[in-house]
N, C-alpha and C positions, 0 to 999 in steps of 0.2 A: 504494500500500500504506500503511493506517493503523499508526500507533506502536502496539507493545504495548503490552498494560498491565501494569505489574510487578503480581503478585499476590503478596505475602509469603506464609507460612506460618506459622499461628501456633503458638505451645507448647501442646502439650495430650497431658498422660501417655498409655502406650500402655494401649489397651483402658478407659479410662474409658468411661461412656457416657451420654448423655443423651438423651431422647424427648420431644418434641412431640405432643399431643394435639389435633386439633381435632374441635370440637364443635358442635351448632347448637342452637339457643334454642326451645321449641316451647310455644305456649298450648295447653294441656290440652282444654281446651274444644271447638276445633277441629281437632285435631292438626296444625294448619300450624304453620309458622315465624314468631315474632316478630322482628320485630327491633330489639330491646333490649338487642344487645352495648353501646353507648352507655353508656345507663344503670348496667347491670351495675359496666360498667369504672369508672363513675366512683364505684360506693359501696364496689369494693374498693379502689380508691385512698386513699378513708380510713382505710383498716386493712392498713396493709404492713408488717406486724408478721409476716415470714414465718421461720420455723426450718427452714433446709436440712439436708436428711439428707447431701447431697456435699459437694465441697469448699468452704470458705468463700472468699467471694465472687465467687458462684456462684448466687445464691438463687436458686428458683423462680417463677415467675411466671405470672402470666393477661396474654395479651395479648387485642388486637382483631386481626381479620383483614378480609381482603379484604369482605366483607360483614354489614352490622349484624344478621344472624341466628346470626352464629359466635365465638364466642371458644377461644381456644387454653390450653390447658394446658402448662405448661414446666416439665419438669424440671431441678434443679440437675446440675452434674457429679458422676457419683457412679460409685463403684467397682464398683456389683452391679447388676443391672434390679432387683432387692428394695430397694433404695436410692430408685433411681428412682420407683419403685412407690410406696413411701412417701411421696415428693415429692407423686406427680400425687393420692396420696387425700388429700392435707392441701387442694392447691390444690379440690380436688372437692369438701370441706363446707365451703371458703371458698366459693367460690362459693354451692352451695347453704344458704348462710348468707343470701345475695342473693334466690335466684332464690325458693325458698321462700315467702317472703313475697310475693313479689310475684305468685305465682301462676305461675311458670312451670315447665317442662321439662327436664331436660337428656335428650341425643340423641347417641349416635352412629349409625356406618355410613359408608357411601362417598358416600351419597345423602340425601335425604329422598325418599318413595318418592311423593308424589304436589303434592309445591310444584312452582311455576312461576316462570319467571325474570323477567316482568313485574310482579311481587307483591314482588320482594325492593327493599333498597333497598344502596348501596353504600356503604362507610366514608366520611369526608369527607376524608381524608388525600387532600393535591396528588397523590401520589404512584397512590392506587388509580385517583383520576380520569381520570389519564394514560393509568394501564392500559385504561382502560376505554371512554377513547376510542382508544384502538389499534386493541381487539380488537370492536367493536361488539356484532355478535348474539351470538358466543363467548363475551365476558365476561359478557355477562348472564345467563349459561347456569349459568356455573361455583358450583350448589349442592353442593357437592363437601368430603369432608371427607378426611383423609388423618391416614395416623401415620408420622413421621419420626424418625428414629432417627439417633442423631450417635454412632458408635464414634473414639474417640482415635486418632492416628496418630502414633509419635514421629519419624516421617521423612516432609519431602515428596516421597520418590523412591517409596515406595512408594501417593502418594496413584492413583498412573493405574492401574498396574497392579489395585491392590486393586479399584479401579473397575471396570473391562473385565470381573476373575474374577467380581464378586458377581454381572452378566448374566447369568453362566451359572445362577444359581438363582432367578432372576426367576421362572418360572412353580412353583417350589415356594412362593415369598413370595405371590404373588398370585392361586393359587389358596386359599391358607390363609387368604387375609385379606377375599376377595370379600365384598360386605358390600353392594351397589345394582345388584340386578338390574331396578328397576321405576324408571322416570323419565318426569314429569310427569304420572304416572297410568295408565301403561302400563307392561306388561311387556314391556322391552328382548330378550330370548332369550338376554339376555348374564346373565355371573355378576357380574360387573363391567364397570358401563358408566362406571362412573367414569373408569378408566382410560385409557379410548378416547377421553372425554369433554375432557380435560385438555390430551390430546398433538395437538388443534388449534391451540394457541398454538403459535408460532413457535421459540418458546422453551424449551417443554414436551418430554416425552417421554423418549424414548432420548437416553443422551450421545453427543456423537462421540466415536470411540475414539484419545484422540490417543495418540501415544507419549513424545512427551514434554511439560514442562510450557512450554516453550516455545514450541512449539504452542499451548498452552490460554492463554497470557497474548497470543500473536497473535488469538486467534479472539476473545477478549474486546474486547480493542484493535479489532479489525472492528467488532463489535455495535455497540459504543459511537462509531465515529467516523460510524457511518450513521442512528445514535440509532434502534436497536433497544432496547437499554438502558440505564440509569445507571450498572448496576454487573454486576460479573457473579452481587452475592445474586440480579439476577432475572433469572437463568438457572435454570430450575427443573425440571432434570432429573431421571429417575426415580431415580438413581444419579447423587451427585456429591461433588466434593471441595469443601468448606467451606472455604477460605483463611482469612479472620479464625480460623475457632475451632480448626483444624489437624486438621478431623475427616474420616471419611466421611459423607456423609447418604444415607442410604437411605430414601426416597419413595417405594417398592413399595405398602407395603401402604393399602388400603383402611383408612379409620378404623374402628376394632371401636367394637361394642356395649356394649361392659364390660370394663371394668377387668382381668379373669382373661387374658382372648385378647390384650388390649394388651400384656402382660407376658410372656405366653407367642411371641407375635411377636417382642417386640423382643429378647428371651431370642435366639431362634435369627440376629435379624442379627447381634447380639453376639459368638454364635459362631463365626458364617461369619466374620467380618471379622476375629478375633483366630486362627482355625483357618487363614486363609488368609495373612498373617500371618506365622505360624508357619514354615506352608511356604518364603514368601521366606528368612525367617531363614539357611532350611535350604539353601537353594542350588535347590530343585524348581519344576519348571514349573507353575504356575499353569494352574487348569482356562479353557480363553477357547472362545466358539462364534464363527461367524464370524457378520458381524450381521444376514446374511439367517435365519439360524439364531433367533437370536434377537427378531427381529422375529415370527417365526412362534410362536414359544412367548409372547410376550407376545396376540396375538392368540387362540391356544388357549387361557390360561389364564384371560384373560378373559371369553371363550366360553364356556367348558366346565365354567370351576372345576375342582373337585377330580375332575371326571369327563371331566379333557382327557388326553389322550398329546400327549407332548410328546418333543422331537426330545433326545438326553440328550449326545452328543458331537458333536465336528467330521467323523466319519463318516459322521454322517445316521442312526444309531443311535435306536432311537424306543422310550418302554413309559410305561404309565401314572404320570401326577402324585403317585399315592400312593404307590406301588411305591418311587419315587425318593426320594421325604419319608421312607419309612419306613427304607429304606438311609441317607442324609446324617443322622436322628437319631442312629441307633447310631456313626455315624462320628462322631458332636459331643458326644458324651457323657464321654470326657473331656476335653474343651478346657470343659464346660459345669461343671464336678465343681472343673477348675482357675481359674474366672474368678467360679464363687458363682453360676451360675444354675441349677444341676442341676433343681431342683425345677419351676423355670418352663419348659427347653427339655420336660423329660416331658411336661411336659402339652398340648405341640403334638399328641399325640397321643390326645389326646381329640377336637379338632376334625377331626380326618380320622373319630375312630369316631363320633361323635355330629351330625357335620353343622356345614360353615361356617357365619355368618352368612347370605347366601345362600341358601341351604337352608331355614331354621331361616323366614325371611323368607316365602318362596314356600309351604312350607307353612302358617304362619299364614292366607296369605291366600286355600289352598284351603279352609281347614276354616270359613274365614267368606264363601266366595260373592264370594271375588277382594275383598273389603272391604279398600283397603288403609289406612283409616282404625285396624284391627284389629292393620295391621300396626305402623301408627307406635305404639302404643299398648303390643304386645310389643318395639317395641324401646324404648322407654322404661322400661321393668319391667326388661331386664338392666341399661341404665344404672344403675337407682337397684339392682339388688342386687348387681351388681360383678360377674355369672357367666352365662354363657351359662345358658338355661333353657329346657324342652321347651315344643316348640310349643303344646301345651295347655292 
């Protein structure tokens, strides 16, 4: 039996929150992926001149990611997703202060709907290298973009529990945020193939449900004494507790298109996680499914999107994804009223009436004869206007 690893907890106010953006690079011209994260990073390096809307020192940032087609967005620590929000559109015409000029794109989604993982090239960090001879054909796969969300925790007792509960609304997050049903130029049948796509790494995926933290500082201590990993940041669960920053992170959702849906997303993890929360405060049991349970609802809702039923208690109780979304709003509505997101969790409800990502995606690409050149093209057009917009 390997030592654990002590994982401290760090300070970080209750219900603060902060979101992670990642994004991909695309030449206009051909709608593929560049990969010009490199570049990018090195000309906003010369202007880090950033005004955080959260807490100070905390600032915002653009980082590099696992491959030179992607760069991330970070938000500062901030009291409201409208906080946040304001972070990630300053980092977005910084950037496009860059990209601009030089001819490029910005993109999101879960995917890019028709690149190939032989065309890309990977960051030159020791670190990505490692990765990447770990995972072979997997890593070369992962075009994959995602939106993480870090809600504050003022106790480490509540980080597992919170964890376990948020499983239970996985398939409301990841049918709302589906965003790559088409991969290498093919349509997958999935809503999210990202998802699927990700939890081949070893490391990826569902967390184990431990009970205590003691547990998690063992199962760390394992990884590392078998050099699975260096640390347990690269444990990259879809649901997990952040030590350094004292947070949740929630990795559910598919990277959105635009800026409107990234806030309206991260608006209702916010809620779950300070609603759930709450609950502890109160002494009440916590919603948990048991994880064959939820492995199945993670398979539905990446299957089906917003058109899955999904299993809803520990009884085997079943009813449609929207049905569910549209009950847990009205339930969050004021926990959204006392935390400053009201405006952003309401308009989760536009993307159930108007069609997820996803959606929005596949019909693009019937109304031009499967063209999904048409498609990168419309998802490009929300990026630069901040809002989901009819397929038309």
């Amino acid at each position: 039996m390997s030592s654990p690893v002590k994982l401290g907890f760090g300070e970080s106010p209750r219900s603060t929150v902060g979101i992670e953006w990642e994004i991909g690079l695309v030449d206009p011209a051909s709608a593929d992926l560049a990969q010009s994260a490199p570049r990018v990073l090195q000309a906003l390096a010369r202007d880090d001149a950033v005004a955080p809307a959260g807490d100070p020192g905390h600032a915002p940032q653009v980082t590099g990611e696992f491959m030179k087609n992607t760069v991330e967005l970070v938000s500062g620590v901030c009291r409201t997703v409208g906080q946040a929000g304001a972070d990630l559109r300053h980092l977005m015409d910084r950037v496009r202060a860059v990209t601009d000029p030089l001819g490029l794109e910005l993109m999101g989604g879960g995917t890019h709907p028709f690149a190939r993982g032989a065309d890309q090239e990977v960051d030159d960090k020791e670190r990505y290298a490692r990765i990447l001879d770990r995972t072979g054909i997997w890593g070369t796969q992962l075009i994959i973009w995602g939106l993480h969300v870090h809600v504050g925790i003022e106790s480490r007792d509540k980080a597992l529990p919170l964890m376990k509960a948020m499983l239970t609304y996985f398939p409301h997050l990841q049918a709302l945020s589906a965003g790559s049903p088409y991969w290498a130029g093919e349509h997958t049948g999935y809503a999210s193939n990202r998802s699927l796509l990700f939890q081949q790494l070893p490391s990826s995926g569902l967390p184990v449900a431990f009970e205590t933290w003691q547990e998690l500082e063992a199962y760390a201590g394992d990884l590392q004494h078998v050099g699975a990993v260096e640390g347990f940041n690269e444990v990259h669960w879809d649901v997990r507790p952040s030590p350094a920053l004292g947070t949740l992170e929630v990795r559910v959702c598919d990277g959105p298109t635009n800026l409107t849906e990234a806030l309206q997303l991260s608006a209702l993890v916010h809620c779950l996680v300070e609603h759930l929360s709450t609950l502890l405060d109160q002494g009440r049991d916590l919603p948990v499914l048991p994880p064959w349970f939820v492995r199945e609802n993670k398979f539905r809702s990446a299957r089906y999107g917003l058109d899955a039923t999904i299993v809803l208690d520990a009884e085997g109780n079943q009813g449609p994804v929207t049905d569910a979304i549209a009950k847990l709003l009205v339930e969050l509505e004021p926990v959204a009223h006392r935390i400053g997101c009201a405006a952003e969790l309401a308009g989760v409800r536009d993307i159930v009436r108007t069609g997820a990502s996803y959606q929005r995606q596949q019909a693009v690409a019937a109304a031009h004869d499967g063209d999904l050149t048409a498609v990168v093209r419309a998802m490009l057009r929300e990026m630069r206007e901040g809002c989901p917009l009819p397929p038309g």
